[in-house]
C-alpha positions in Angstrom: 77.9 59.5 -56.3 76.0 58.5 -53.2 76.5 61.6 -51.8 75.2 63.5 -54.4 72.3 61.6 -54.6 71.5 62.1 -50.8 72.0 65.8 -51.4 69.5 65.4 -54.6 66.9 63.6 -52.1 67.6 66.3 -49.4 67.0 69.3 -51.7 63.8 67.5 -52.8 62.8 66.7 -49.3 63.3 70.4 -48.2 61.6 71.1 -51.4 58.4 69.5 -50.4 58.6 70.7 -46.8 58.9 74.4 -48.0 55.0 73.3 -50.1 53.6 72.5 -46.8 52.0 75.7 -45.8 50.8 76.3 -49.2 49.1 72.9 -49.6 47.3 73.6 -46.4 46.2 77.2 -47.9 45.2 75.2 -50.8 43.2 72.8 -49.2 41.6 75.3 -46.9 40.4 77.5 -49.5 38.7 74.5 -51.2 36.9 73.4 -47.9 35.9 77.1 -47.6 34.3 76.9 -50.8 32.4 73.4 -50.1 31.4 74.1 -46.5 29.8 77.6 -47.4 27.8 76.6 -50.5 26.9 73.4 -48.3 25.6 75.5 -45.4 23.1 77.1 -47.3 21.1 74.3 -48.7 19.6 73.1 -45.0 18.7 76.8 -45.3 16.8 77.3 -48.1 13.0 75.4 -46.7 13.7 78.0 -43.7 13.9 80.9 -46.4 11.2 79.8 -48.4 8.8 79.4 -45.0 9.9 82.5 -43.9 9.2 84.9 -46.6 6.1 82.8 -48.0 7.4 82.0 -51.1 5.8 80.0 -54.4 8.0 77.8 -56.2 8.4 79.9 -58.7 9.4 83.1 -56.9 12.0 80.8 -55.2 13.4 79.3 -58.2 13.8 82.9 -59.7 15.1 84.1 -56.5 17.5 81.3 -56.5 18.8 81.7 -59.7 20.7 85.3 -58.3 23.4 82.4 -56.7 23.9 81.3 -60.3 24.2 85.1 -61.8 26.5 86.1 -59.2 28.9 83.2 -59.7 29.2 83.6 -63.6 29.6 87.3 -62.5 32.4 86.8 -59.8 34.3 84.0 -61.9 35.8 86.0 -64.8 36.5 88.7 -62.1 38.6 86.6 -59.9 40.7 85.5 -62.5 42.0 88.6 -63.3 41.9 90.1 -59.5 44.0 86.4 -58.8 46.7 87.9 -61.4 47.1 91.4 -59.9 46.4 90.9 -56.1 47.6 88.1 -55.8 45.3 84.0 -55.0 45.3 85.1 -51.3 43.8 88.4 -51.5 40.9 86.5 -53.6 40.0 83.9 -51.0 40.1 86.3 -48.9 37.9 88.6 -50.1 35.3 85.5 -50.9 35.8 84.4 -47.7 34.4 87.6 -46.3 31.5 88.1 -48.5 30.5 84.1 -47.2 31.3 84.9 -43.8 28.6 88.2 -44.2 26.0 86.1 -46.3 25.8 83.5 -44.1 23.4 85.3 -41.4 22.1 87.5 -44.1 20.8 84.3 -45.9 19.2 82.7 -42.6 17.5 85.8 -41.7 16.5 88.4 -44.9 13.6 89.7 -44.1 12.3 89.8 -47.7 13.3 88.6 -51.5 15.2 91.7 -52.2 17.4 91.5 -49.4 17.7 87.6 -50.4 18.3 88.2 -53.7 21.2 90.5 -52.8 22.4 88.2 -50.4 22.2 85.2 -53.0 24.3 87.4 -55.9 27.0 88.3 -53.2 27.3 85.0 -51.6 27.5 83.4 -55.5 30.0 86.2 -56.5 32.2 85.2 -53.2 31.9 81.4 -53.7 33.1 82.1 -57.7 35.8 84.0 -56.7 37.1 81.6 -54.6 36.8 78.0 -56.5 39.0 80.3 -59.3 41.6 81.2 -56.4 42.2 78.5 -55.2 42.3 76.0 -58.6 44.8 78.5 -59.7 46.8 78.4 -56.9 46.5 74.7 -56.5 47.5 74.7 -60.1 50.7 76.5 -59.2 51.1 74.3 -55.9 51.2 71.3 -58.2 53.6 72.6 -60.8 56.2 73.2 -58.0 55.8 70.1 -56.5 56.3 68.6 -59.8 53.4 66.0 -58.6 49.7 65.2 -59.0 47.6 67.0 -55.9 44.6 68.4 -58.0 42.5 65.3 -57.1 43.1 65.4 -53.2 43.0 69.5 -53.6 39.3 69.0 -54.8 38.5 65.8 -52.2 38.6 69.1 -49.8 35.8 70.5 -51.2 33.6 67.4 -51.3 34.7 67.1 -47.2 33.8 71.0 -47.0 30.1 70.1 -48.7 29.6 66.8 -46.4 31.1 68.9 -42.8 28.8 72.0 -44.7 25.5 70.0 -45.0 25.5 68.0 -41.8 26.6 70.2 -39.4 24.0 73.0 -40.1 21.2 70.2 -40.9 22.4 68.4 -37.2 22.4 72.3 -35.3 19.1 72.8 -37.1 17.6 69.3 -36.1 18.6 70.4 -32.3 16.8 73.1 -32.1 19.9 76.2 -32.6 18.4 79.2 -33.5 19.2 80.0 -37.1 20.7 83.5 -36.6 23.3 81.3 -34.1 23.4 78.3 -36.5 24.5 81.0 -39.3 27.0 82.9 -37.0 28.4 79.7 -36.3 29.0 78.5 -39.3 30.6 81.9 -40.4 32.8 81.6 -37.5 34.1 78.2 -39.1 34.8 80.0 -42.5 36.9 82.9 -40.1 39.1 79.9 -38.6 39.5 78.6 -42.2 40.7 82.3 -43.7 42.8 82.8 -41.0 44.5 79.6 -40.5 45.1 80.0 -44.5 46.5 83.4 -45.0 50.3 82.9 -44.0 50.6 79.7 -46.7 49.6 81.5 -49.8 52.2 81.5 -52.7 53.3 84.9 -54.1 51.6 85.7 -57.4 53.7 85.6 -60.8 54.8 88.7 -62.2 54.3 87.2 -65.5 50.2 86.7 -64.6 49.9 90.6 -63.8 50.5 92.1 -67.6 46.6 91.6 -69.0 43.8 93.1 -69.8 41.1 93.0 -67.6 38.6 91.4 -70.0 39.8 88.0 -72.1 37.0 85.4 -73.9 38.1 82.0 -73.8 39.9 80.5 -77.0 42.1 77.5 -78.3 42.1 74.7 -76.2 40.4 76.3 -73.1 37.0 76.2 -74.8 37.4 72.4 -75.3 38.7 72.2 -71.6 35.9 74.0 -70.2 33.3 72.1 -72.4 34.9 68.7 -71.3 34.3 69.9 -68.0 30.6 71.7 -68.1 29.5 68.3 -69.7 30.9 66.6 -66.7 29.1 68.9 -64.2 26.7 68.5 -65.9 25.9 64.6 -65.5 27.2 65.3 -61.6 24.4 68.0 -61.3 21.9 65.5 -62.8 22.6 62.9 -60.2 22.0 65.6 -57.8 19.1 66.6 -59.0 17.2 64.0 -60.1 19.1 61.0 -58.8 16.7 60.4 -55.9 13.9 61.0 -58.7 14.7 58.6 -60.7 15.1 55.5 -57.7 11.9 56.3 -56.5 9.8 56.9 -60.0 10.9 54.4 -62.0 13.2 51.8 -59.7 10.3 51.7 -57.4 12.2 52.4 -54.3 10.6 53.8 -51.4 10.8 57.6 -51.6 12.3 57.8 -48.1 15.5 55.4 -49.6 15.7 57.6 -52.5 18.6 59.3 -51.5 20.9 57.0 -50.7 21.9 57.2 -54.6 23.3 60.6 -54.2 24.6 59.4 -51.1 26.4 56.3 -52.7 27.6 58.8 -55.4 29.2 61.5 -52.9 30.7 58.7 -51.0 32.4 57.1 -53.7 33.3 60.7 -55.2 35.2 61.6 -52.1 36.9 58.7 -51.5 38.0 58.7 -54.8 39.6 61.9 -55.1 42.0 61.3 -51.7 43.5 58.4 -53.6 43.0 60.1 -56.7 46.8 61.9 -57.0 48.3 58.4 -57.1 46.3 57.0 -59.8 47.0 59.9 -62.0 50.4 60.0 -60.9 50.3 56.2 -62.1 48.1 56.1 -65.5 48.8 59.9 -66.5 46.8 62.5 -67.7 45.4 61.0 -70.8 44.5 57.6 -69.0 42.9 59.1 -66.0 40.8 61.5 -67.9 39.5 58.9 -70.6 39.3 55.9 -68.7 37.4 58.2 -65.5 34.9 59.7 -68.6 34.1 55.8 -69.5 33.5 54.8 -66.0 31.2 57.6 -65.7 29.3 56.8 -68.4 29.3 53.2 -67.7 27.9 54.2 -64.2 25.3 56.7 -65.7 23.8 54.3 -68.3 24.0 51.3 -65.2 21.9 53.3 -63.2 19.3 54.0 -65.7 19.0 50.6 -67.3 18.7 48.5 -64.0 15.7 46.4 -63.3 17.0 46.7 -59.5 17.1 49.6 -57.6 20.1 48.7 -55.6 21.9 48.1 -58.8 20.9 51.5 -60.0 22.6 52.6 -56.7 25.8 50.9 -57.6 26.0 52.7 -61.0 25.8 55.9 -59.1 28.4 54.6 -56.9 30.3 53.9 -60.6 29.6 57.4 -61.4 31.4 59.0 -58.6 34.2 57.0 -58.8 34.8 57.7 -62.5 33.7 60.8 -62.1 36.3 62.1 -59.3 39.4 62.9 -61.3 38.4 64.1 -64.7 38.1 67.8 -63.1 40.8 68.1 -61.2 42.7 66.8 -64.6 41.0 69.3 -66.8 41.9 71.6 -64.3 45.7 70.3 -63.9 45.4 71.3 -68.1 44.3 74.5 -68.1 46.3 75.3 -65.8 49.8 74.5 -68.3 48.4 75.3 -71.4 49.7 78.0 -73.5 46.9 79.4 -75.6 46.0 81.4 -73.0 47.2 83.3 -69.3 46.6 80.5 -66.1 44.2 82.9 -64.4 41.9 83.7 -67.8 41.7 80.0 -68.6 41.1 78.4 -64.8 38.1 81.2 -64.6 37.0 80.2 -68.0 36.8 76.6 -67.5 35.2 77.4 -64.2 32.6 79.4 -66.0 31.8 77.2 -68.7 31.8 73.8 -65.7 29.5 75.9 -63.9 27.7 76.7 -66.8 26.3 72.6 -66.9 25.7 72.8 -63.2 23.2 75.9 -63.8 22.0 74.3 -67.5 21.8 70.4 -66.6 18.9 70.0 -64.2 16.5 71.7 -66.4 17.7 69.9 -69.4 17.7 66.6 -67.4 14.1 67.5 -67.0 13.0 68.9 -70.2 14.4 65.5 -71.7 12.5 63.3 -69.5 9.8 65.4 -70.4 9.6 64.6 -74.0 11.3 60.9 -73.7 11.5 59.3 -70.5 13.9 59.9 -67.5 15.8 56.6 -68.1 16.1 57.8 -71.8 17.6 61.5 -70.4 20.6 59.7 -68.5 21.0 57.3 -71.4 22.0 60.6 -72.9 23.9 61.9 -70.1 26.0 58.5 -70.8 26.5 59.6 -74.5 28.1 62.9 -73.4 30.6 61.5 -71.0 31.4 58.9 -73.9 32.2 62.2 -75.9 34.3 63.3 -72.8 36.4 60.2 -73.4 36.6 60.6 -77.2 37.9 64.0 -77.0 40.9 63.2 -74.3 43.7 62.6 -76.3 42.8 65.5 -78.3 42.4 68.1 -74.9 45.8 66.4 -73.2 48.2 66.7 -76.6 46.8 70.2 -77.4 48.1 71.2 -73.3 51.0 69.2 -73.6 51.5 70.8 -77.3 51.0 74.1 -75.5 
């Protein structure tokens, strides 16, 4: 008996070994994804400057980042199930490594338009890849990683953001601040090309075009109305603190800050507690926390309370999409690659939707009011749990 048990616990040691390489793929593609999107937001005053831009004609310009991700989503998925995860990333890793410089240096609002719908496209393609390959990681090491998966993208957003804000701050010329940071996303792609699973025959027999149905429309509703509160804090986080906390509006940011922070950290810890509590635990009681942070920060009289529900926010808010991800990805209604695109579609979908509705809300009520709401939604979030986790498990 004992030695069949060591041979159990070698197998499974050699098991999770042979994973190595394609956790590191995993985790590389996510950082990809987080370090590019993050390197173009110091970029976007420069832009603006440069080109002599209105507010309006950058918001419409901007909106071509949005476009090209709802267009490059849906793609990837099925590209993922006949090419195969790796020949995705790759591909989105190229069109961010040739954005990059475009972005810092288009000489007008076509080029950047073009640049914005690529680099969007690229970036979509990508955050598909890799949760569907993270997906399959998961299911093979018959353990929660979806959490500490997605902590790589919040490290690629914070590496992203200050590094190209820090170059830009020295003085680096932004053609060389650009290259630079293309060169970083080349390191990545290469360093994660020999990991990459191979792709299941089973994911290669459908059509090209599938709309979302069954349980995957909850799934990716669950999670747009989650973006969408995270976009909100984003967005109007630093708004809020300064408008109607009364903090200074040099302070203001620390509640995104406090939010990021406590996001991050969260997710590297986050595998255990959902290997610990379970799906249905970890999504409901993370949705109640969220809300609980949310309404916190609206309703405080102090501002440094307010910062603490943000705080609240991220760490409730850490693990509910890497869950509904972990979902989509072993439900039955539909094939892995269709539904993973489709949730990622429909989350994006409250990242582009939220901020103006955030502001169209405070517009009529109050801003307070609008994230009282926000804190309604993420209530439904945890009402609709058990339903979203039988209906996978069902699956």
């Amino acid at each position: 008996m004992e030695n069949v048990s060591t041979s159990t616990a070698a197998i499974g040691k050699r098991h999770h070994e042979h994973l190595g390489p394609a956790k590191l793929s995993t985790r590389l593609a996510f950082f990809i994804a987080g370090f590019g999107l993050a390197c173009w937001a110091p970029l976007v005053p420069y832009a603006k400057a440069r080109l002599g831009l209105g507010e309006a004609e950058l918001g419409s310009i901007l909106l071509f980042l949005g476009i090209g991700s709802v267009v490059g989503m849906p793609a990837a998925g099925h590209l993922a199930g006949r090419l195969g995860n790796r020949a995705v990333v790759t591909a989105g890793a190229i069109g961010v490594i040739l954005c990059l410089p475009l972005l810092a240096l288009a000489p007008n609002g076509l080029v950047l338009g073009a640049s914005l719908f690529v680099f969007g496209a690229a970036l979509g393609g990508i955050d598909v890849a890799a949760n569907m390959h993270g997906t399959e990681v998961q299911v093979r090491a018959r353990q929660p990683l979806m959490s500490g998966f997605h902590g790589l993208y919040s490290i690629g957003g914070l590496v992203g953001v200050g590094a190209v804000t820090l170059a830009l701050s020295l003085g680096l010329d932004l053609a060389w601040t650009a290259g630079a940071a293309s060169a970083i996303v080349l390191l990545c792609l290469l360093a994660s090309l020999a990991g990459f699973l191979p792709t299941p025959k089973a994911a290669q027999a459908h059509s090209p075009f599938m709309m979302p149905h069954g349980i995957v429309v909850l799934i990716g509703a669950m999670a747009g109305l989650t973006f969408l509160s995270e976009s909100a804090v984003l967005d109007w986080g630093a708004i809020l603190l300064s408008e109607s906390k009364g903090m200074a509006i040099d302070r203001a940011g620390a509640g995104y800050a406090a939010f990021a922070l406590a996001m991050t950290i969260t997710r590297f810890v986050g595998d255990g507690i959902v290997a610990r509590l379970g799906n249905l635990k970890a999504l409901a009681g993370g949705a109640l926390l969220t809300a609980a942070g949310i309404a916190l920060a609206a309703w405080a009289d102090d501002s440094w309370v307010s910062i603490a529900g943000f705080a609240l926010t991220g760490f409730g808010a850490a693990n509910i999409v890497p869950v509904l991800f972990t979902l989509a990805g072993t439900q039955q209604a539909m094939p892995v690659g269709y539904a993973i695109s489709a949730v990622s579609l429909l989350g994006y979908l409250g990242v582009f939707v939220g901020p103006a509705l955030v502001g169209h809300i405070a517009a009529l009520l109050t801003l307070p009011l609008s994230f009282g709401l926000l804190a309604v939604l993420m209530l439904a979030v945890a009402c609709l749990s058990a339903q979203v986790v039988k209906a996978a498990r069902a699956g």
